[in-house]
N, C-alpha and C positions, 0 to 999 in steps of 0.2 A: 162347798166341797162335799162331795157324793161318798162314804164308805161302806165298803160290802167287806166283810169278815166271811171268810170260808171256814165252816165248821168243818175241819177235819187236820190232822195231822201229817206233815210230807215228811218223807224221806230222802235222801242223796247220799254221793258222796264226794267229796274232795280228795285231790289226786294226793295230798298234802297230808293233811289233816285225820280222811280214813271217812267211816261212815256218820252220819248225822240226823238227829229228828228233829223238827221243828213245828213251825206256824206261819204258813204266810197270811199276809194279808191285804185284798188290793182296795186300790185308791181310785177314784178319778177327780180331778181337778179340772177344772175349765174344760171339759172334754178330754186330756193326756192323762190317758194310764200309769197309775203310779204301784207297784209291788215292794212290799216292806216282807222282810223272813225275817226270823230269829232261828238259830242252829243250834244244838244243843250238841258237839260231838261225842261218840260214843268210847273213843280210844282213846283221849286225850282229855287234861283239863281245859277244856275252849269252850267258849259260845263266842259265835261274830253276830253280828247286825249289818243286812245288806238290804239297798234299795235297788230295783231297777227300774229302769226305763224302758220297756219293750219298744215302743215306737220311737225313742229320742221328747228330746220337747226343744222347743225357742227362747230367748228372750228369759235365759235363767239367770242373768247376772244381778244379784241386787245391788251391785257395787256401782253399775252403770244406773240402775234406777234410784238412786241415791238411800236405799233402805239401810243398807249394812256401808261398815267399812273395809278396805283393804282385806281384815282379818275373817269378815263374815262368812256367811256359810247362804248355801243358796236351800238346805235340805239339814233341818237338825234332826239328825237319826246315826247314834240313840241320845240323848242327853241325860247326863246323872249327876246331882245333887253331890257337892263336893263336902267331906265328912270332916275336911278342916276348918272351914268354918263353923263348924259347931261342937263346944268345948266341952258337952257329955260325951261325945265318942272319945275323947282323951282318955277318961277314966275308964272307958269299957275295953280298951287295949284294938278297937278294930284299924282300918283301914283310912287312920289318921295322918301318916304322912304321904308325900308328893315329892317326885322327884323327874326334873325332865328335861329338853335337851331342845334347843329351837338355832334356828341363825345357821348364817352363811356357816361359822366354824364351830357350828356344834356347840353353842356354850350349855350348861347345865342350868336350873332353874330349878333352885330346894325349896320345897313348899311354898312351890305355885305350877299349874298346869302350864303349858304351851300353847302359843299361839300360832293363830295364820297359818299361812301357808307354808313358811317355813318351821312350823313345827312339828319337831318330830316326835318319837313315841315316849310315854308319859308311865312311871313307877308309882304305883300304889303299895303302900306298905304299911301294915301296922309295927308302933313302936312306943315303950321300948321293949315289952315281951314278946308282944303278937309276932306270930314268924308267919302272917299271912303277907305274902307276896304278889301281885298283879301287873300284867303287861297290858297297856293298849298302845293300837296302835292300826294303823291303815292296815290293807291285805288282798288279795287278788289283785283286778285288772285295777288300772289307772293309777297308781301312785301318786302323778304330781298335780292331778286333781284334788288329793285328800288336803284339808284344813283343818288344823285343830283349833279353830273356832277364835271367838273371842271372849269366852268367859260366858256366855250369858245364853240363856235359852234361846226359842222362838218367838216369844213376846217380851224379849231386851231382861229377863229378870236377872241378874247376876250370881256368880256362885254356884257355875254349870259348868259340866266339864262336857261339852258336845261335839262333836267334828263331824263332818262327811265332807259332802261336796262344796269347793269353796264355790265364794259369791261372786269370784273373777271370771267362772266359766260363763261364755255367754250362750253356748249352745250344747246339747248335747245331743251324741249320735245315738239313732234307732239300736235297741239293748245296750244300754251304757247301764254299768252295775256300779256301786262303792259297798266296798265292804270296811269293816270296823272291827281288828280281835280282840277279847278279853282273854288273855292266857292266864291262868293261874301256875305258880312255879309249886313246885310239891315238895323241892329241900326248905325252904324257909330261908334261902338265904339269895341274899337281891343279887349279888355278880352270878351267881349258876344260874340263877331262873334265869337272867337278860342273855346269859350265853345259850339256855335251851330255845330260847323264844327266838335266839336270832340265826338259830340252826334251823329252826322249821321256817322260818323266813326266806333264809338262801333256798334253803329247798321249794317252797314254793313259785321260786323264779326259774325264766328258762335256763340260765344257765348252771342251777341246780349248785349253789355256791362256788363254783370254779372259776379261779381269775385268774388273771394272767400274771404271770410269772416277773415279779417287780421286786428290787431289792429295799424299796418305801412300803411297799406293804408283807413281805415276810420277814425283815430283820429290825433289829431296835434303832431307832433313830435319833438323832438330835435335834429339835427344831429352830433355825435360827429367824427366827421372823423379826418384823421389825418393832416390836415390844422386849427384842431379848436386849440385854444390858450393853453391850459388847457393839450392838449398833453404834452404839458413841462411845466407843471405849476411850476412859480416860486418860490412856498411854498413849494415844493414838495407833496402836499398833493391833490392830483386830486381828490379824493372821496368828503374832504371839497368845493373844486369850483365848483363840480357838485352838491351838496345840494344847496352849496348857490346859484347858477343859476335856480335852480330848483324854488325855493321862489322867486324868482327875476321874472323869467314868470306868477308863480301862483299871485305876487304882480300887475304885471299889467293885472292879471282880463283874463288870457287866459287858456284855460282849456285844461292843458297839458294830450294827452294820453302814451306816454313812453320815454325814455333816450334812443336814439341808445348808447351802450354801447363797445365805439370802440378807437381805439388810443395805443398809446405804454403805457404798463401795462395790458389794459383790456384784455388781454391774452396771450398766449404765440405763441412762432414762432422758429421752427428749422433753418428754413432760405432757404428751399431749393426752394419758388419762394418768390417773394416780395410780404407780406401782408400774407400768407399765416397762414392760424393757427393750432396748432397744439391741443391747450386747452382753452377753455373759462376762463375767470377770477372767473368766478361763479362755477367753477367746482376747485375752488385752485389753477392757475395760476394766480393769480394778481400777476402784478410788483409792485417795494417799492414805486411808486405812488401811490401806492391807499392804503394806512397805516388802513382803518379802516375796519374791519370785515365783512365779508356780511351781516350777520343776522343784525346787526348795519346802519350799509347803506343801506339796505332792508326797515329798518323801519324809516329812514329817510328820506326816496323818500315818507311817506307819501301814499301806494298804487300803484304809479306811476310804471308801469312796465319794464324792462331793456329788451332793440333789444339786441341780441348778433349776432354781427356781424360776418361775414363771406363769403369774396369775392369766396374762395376757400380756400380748407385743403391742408395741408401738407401730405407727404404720412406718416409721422410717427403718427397722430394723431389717439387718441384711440378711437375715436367713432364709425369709422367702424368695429372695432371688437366686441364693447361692445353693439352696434346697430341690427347689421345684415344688415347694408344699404348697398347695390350696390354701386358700383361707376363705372363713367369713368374716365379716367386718362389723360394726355397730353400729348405731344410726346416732348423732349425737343431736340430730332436729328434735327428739321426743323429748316431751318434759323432763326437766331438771336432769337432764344425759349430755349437753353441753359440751362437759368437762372429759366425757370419758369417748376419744376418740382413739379407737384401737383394733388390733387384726389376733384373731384367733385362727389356729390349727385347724379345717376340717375335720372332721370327724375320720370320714374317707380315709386320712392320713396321717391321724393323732397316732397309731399305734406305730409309726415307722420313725417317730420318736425316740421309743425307749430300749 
């Protein structure tokens, strides 16, 4: 591997961000151009770390060439030596805790970083005086390329906290870039910093944080999934514990706006992937959970409106015929997807949903 350093300092700016100084520095590997920058911005607390690819490259998956797994990284830039493992940064009050968020549903992860692919962005904080506060996280183009690694450097050493490009990509197109932000928050306190970080975030997307008008994403909600208690209610009667919980929020003064309406009963299921639905409960699939009438339990909730849930249909359900909606479908021949045979919503036609 060939490195040339450009002595000199660049300038830019982000449409986002504002102006920036840095360093780049190029790379060639096997012949393919490689560009690493560091950004230092001048109106905000940020530095990113971004690579590109001016011409693309091939054959970048290390996941197919058996190097890495699943969580790998096909490009560790930047990687940084994690301060929780090592128990003199305790007493010096720095940038000793970790806090982060991975998985289909967002679970949280207290001191330990994120991984893979599905991890998302990662809280640095000292505690318990230090009110120094850190965001990372992906940024610019390509998001669902970003990885937050598997823990470990480029030569497997553990106790790295690395991300960029995962190891699953197997090609990348001519100017493909990954960037990486270190946001530093300036109150010292971790909910304001993640709300400022995730305001320059929308903004740096097209649609400049503006989303469409959904009464699950601007009012408070209830979630009834299939972990909540009342899935097996022990009266048998699920309709009566969702009214009485229903008064029970409205009694402590919180201004419910809908029931996710989900669980075993709130509709039906052929079985042919798990979760799958075939008929809403509001359409005459309730199970003998829910014993009371809609029009009854409609007027119970008080105005309150009911989410009807749905990860993905089953192929026998009726609403694409009775709709006209498009769908796409799943492959269930791929490994270990067997089980999960089901039709999704087009894109084209997911917003004539709601």
């Amino acid at each position: 591997m060939k490195l040339d350093l450009i002595d000199e300092n660049i300038t830019g700016n982000d449409a986002t961000l504002g102006m920036f100084e840095g360093i780049l520095i190029k790379w060639s590997c096997r012949g393919v151009p490689i560009i690493t920058v560091v950004k230092n911005f001048l109106s905000k607390d940020v530095v990113s770390f971004q690579v590109r690819f001016p011409q693309g490259a091939n054959g970048t998956s290390t996941v197919d060439y058996g190097e890495t797994t699943f969580d790998g990284l096909s490009i560790h830039f930047p990687a940084f030596l994690l301060n929780i493992h090592f128990p003199a940064f305790f007493d010096r009050g720095e940038l000793n805790e970790i806090q982060s968020w991975q998985g289909d549903f967002v679970q949280g992860r207290r001191r330990d970083a994120s991984r893979g692919p599905t991890g998302g962005p990662m809280v640095f904080y000292g505690a318990p005086h230090n009110k120094l506060v850190v965001v990372m996280s992906s940024w610019g183009d390509h998001p669902k390329a970003y990885s937050s690694g598997s823990g470990q450097n480029f030569n497997g050493t553990q106790g790295y906290v690395s991300t960029g490009t995962s190891g699953r990509i197997q090609q990348l197109e001519p100017g493909y870039q990954q960037e990486v932000l270190l946001y530093l928050g300036t109150s010292g306190i971790i909910t304001t910093t993640i709300q400022t970080w995730g305001q320059l975030y929308q903004q740096s997307r097209r649609t400049k944080g503006r989303k469409m008008q959904d009464v699950t994403v601007d009012k408070i909600g209830y979630q009834t999934d299939n972990g909540a208690y009342y899935c097996f209610c022990s009266d048998q009667n699920c309709s009566a514990t969702l009214i009485h919980k229903l008064q029970e929020l409205k009694s402590n003064q919180i201004p419910m706006g809908y029931l996710s309406f989900q669980g075993s009963g709130a509709s039906s299921s052929d079985g042919d992937a798990p979760w799958c639905v075939t008929e809403w409960g509001v359409d005459g699939a309730l199970g003998p959970g829910y014993p009371v009438p809609m029009p009854t339990f409609s007027r119970a909730l008080d105005g309150v409106p009911l989410q009807l849930y749905a990860p993905y249909f089953c192929p026998s359900s009726p609403y694409f015929q009775e709709t006209g909606w498009s769908f796409v479908t799943s492959d269930p021949s791929l490994p270990d997807c067997e089980d999960f045979d089901f039709r999704n919503v087009h894109p084209r036609d997911a917003f004539e949903m709601v």
